[in-house]
N, C-alpha and C positions, 0 to 999 in steps of 0.2 A: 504494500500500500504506500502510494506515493504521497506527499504532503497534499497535493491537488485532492487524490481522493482520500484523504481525512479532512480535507478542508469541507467539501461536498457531504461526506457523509456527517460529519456536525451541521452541516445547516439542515440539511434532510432532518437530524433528530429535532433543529429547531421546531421546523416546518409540522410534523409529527406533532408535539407537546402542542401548537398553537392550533392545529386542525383538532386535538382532541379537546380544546380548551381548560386544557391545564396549565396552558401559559398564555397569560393576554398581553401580546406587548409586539411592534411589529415583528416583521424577519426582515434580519438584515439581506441585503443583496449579499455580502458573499462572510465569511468568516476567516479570518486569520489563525494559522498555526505558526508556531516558531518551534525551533530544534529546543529540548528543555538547555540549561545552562546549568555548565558543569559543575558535577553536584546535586543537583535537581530530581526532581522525578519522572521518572518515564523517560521516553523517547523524544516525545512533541509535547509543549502544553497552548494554552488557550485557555483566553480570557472572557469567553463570550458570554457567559454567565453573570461575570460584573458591566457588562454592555448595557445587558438585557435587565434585570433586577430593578432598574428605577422606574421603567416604563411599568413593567410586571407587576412591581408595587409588593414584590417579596425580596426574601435578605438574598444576598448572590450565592450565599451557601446551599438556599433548597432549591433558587433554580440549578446551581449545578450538579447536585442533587435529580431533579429531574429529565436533566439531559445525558445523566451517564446511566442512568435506566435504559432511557432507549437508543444509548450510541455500544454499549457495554456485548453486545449478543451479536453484531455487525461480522462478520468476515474481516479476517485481516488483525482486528484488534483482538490483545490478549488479555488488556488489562487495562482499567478506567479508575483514576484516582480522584479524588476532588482535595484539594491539600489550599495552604493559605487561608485568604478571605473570601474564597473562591474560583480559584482558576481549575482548569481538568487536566487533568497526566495523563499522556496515553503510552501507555507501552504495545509495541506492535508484536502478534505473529512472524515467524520465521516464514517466507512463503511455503515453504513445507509443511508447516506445521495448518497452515490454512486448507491447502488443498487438497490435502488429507482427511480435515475434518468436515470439508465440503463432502468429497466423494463419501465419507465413512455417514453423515448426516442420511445421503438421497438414500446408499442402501439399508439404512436404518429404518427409515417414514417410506419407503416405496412409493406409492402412489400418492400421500400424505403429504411427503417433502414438499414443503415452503407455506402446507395449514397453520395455521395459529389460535390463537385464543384474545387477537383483539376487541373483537367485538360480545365474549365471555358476557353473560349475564342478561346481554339487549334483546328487547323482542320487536322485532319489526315488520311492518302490515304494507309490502308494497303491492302497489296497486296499478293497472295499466289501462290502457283500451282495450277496445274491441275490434283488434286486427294482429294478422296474425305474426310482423316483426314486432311488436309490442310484446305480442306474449311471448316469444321465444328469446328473448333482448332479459327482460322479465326472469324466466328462468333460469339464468345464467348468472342473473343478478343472485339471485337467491343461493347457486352452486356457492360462488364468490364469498356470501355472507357468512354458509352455513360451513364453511371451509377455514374461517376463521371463528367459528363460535357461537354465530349469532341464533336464534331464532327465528324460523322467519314463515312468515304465512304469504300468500299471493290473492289480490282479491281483483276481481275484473268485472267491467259490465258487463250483463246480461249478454250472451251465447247462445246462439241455436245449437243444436243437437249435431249438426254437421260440422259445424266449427271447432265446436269443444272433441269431438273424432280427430278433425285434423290437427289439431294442436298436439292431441297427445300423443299421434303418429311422428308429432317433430319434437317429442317430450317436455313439452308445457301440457302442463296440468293444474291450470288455479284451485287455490282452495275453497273459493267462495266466488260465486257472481254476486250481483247489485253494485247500483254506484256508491253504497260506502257499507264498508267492511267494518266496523266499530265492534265497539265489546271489548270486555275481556278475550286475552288472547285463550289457546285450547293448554299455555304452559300454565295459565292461574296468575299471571304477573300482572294482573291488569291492564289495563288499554295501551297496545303498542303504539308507539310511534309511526303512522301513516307516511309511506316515500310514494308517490308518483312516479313511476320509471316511464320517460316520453321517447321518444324515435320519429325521425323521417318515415312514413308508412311504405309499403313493400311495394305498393303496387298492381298487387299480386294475390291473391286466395291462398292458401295452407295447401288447400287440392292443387292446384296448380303448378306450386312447387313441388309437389311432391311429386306429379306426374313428369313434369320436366325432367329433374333434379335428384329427388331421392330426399332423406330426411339429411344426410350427411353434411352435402356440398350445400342444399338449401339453408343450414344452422349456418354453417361456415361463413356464406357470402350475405347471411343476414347480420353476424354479431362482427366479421372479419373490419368495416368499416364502424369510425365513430357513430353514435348513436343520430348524429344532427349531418349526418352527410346523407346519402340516400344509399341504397345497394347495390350495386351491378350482380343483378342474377341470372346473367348469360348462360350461355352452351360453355367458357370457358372453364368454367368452375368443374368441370368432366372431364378436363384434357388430361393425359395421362402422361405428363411431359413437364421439365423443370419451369416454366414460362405460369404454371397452377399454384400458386405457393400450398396450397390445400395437398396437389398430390406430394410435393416436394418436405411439407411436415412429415406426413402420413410414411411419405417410401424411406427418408430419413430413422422413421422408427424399424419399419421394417427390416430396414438395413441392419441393426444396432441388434435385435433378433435372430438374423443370421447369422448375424457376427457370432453371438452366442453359442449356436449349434455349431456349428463349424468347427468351433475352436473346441466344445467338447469330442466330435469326429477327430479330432487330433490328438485331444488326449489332457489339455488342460483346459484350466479357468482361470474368469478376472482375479486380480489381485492387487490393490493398492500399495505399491510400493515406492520407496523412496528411488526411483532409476527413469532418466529422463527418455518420456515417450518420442520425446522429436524426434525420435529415430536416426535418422543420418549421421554419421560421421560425431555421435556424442563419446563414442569410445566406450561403449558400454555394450555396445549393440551384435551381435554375429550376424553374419551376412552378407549381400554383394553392395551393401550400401555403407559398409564401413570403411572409413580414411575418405568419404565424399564430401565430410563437415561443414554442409551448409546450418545447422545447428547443436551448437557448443554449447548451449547454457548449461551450466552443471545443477540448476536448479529441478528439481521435480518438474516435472512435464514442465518441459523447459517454454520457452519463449522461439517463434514468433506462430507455431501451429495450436498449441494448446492453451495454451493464455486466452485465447477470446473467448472459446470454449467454456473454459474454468470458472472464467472472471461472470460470464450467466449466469452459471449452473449456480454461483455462488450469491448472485442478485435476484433469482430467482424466487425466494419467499417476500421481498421485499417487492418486487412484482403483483403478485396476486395479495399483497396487500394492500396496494394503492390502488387496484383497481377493482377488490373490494372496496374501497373508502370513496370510491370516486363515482361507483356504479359503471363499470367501464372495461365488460367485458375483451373489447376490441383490443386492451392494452397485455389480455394474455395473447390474443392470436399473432401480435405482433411480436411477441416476445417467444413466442414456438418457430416463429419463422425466422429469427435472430438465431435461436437455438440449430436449426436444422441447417442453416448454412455455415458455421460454427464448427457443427457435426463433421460435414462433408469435407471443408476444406481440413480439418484433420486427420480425417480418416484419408482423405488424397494423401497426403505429406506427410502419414506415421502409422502405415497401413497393421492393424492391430492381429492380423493373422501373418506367419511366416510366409516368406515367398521364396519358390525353387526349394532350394535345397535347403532352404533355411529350418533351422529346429528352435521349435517355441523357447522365448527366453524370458526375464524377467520383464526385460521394457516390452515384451507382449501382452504380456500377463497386467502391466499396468495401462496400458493403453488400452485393454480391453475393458478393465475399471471402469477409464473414464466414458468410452463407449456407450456403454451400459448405464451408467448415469445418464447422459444424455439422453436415452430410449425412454429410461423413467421419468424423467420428467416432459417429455414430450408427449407419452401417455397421461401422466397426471393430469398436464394442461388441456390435452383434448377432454379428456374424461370432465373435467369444470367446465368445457362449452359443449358439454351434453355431444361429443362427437364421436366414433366408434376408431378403436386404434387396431387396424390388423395388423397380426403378424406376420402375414404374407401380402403380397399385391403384384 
């Protein structure tokens, strides 16, 4: 983690504390870090705690206090001090020690990796029209919410009988028609908080997409765009070709799948280990690619194929939490298609199964790791936009 991305990922916690209103006081435009001074604690400190505290109208100590809550659990950082009259310490992760605890995280939560529990305790009543990107925009809200904690019911105007068919063929399924959904909710918690989730309309009937489309590419090229754009629900969205991002998520998983089999057909499995994936020329590697050294980093999956990879996989729950908070499924689909090109261009440049004569080695065994990682959470993220992930195509 560079100074740039500690500086970022403290305004991010500002932005956090002030979106949950637990801190009232602007955001600044950017945040300052400096190297600590020798002697000192940590790595980097910052002082944005005593910035913030007069506008907040609390002492600098519990806002920094509050900001090492949610800077403390980030990627990269090992350790969050608040020392002084308030400034924050940060001692960083070894990148080893990060990447490590990225890949060992995804195969720990499987499909789970990057759920959370911010929204713990809330009960929320959204609510939509009566069309059918509404309700499926809607439903993915609700994946989003219920992924991080929330409660959540769906209530919609009045439906016909053939509607409420087609919806649940694109798997929206409200809980309640009428134009208001009021009450106690079905958890006991009393009357939820009521969201309106709105959209550009489709265009389009639920039949009609479905007929066209299928429920798949239909979900896709309704949540793939922001809610206030409109959808292009072409013939494209079918193409079986890198030009689909949809196919290009979807074969990206598939690929990650094979990879798996394959590699048991040969006789091993993934393994995170400390041995740089970049493969080429790391001096670690056997094979016809050794002494070609277009990648030296002696770092764990070294730098310049695996790093962008990583550096997702590892932004990943902070993802599906801003776009649970934001209502804004499109910002997974965009972040699956980050992911799947990420995938490929590594998997081109640090091919995770031997080749020729090659015999499985360790930098296989950990490229395969990270592979695998990426599969899971590109399944994850389909599965939150109600999408199906084969393992073949």
């Amino acid at each position: 983690m560079t100074p740039a991305d500690l500086s970022r990922t403290v305004l991010h916690a500002v932005r956090r504390a002030v979106d949950e209103d637990v801190l009232r006081a602007p955001v600044p435009a950017r945040v300052r870090v400096e190297r600590s001074r020798t002697g000192g604690s940590g790595d980097y400190a910052c002082a944005v705690a005593l910035q913030l505290a007069g506008e907040a109208g609390l002492p600098a100590l519990e806002v920094a206090r509050i900001l090492r809550e949610r800077v403390a659990a980030e990627p990269g950082i090992g350790r969050v001090e608040v020392t002084g009259p308030g400034f924050l310490s940060f001692t960083l992760d070894a990148p080893a020690d990060r990447d490590r605890a990225v890949l060992d995280a995804v195969r720990e939560r499987g499909l789970a990796y990057g759920h959370g529990d911010a929204f713990r305790g809330e009960a929320l009543r959204l609510h939509h029209a009566r069309e059918v990107r509404a309700a499926v925009t809607t439903d993915a809200v609700r994946r989003l919410l219920t992924a991080q904690g929330a409660r959540v019911r769906v209530g919609c105007e009045e439906a016909g009988a053939a509607e409420e068919e087609e919806w649940e063929r694109l798997g929206a399924s409200p809980d309640v028609y009428g134009r208001d959904v009021s009450g106690p909710d079905v958890y006991g918690a009393g009357a939820p908080e009521r969201i309106v989730i709105r959209s550009v309309p489709a265009g389009a009937t639920g039949a009609e997409l479905l007929a066209r489309l299928g429920p798949d590419a239909a979900r896709w090229g309704l949540l793939r765009p922001a809610a206030h754009d409109r959808a292009p629900l072409g013939p494209d969205l079918l193409v079986q070709g890198e030009a689909n991002p949809l196919f290009r998520v979807r074969y990206a998983y598939a690929r990650t799948r094979a990879l798996t089999r394959n590699a048991a057909a040969l006789g091993f499995a993934s393994e995170p280990e400390d041995v740089a994936p970049a493969g080429p020329g790391t001096g670690r590697d056997s094979g016809p690619y050794v002494g070609s050294a277009p990648y030296a980093d002696p770092a764990p999956y070294g730098e310049p194929p695996a790093r962008p990879l990583l550096d997702l996989l590892a932004d990943h729950p902070g993802v599906l939490l801003a776009a649970a908070r934001h209502r804004a499924p499109d910002r997974v689909a965009r972040q699956l298609e980050a992911v799947a090109h990420a995938f490929f261009a590594f998997h081109d440049s640090c091919p995770p199964l031997p080749m020729g004569d090659e015999k499985p080695s360790a930098a296989h065994r950990s490229r395969l790791a990270l592979a695998e990682a990426a599969g899971t959470v590109l399944a994850g993220g389909l599965s939150l936009l109600g999408i199906s992930a084969p393992a073949h195509l």
